[in-house]
N, C-alpha and C positions, 0 to 999 in steps of 0.2 A: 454406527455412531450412537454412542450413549445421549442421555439427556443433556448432561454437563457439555459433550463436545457439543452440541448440537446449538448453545445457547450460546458457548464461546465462537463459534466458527457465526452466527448471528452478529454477537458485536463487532466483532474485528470486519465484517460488514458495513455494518451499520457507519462501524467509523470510518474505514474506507471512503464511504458513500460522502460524508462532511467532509472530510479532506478534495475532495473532488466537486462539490457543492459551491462554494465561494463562500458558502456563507458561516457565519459565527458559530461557533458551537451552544450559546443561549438562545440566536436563534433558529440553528437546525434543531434543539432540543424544541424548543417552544413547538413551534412546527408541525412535527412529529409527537406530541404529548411527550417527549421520554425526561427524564430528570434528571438535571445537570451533573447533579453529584453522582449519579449513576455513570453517567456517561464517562466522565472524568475517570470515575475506580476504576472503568473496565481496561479503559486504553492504559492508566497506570498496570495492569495487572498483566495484561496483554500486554505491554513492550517487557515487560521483566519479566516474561517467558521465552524459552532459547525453543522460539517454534522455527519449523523448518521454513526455507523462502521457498514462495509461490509468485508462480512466472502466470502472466496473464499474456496473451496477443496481443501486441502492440502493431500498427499497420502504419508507414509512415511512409510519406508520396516523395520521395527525397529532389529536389530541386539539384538543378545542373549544376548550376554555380556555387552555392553555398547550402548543406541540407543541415536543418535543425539535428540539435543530438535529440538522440533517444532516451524517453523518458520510463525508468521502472519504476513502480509503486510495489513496495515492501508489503507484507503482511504487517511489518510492524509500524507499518506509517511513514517509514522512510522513503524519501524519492531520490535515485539515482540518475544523472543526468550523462547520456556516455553517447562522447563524440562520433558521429556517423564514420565509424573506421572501422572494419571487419577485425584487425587485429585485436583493437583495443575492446570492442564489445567481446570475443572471443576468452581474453585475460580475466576480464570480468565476468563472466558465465562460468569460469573457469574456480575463480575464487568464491564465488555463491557456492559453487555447488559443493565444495570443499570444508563450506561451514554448515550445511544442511546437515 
């Protein structure tokens, strides 16, 4: 991994890590010393790249009665929300990987 990926695969981290945080992004920047306008360009530059989707473990205790859906988190910041049904997670894993 060259320099460049090595600093992009850092923000799309970084931003990650705020999306997940709760907290603002003036204050995860503040925080963290990093620069608001920095922070902003990267995730602008990174969603408007056609990067491939990365699948992370997800581990989820599904309850008898009613289980939460299943939550993925995009590389590009997007969260997909998919009803605890083998099928339908299945259709979707299907369609991901179709646009990678």
């Amino acid at each position: 991994m060259n320099k460049q990926e090595q600093r992009r695969e850092l923000w799309r981290q970084t931003i990650a890590q705020q999306e997940t945080s709760g907290l603002s992004i003036r204050a995860y920047c503040r925080g963290r010393g990093l620069k608001e306008h920095a922070f902003y360009g990267w995730r602008q530059r990174l969603r408007k790249q056609n990067t491939p989707v990365r699948f992370a473990l997800v581990e989820t205790k599904p309850d008898e009665q009613t289980a939460p859906p299943i939550e993925l988190l995009l590389a590009s910041g997007d969260r997909l929300r998919i009803p605890h049904h083998a099928a339908t997670l299945k259709l979707v894993l299907a369609v991901l990987r179709e646009q990678a």
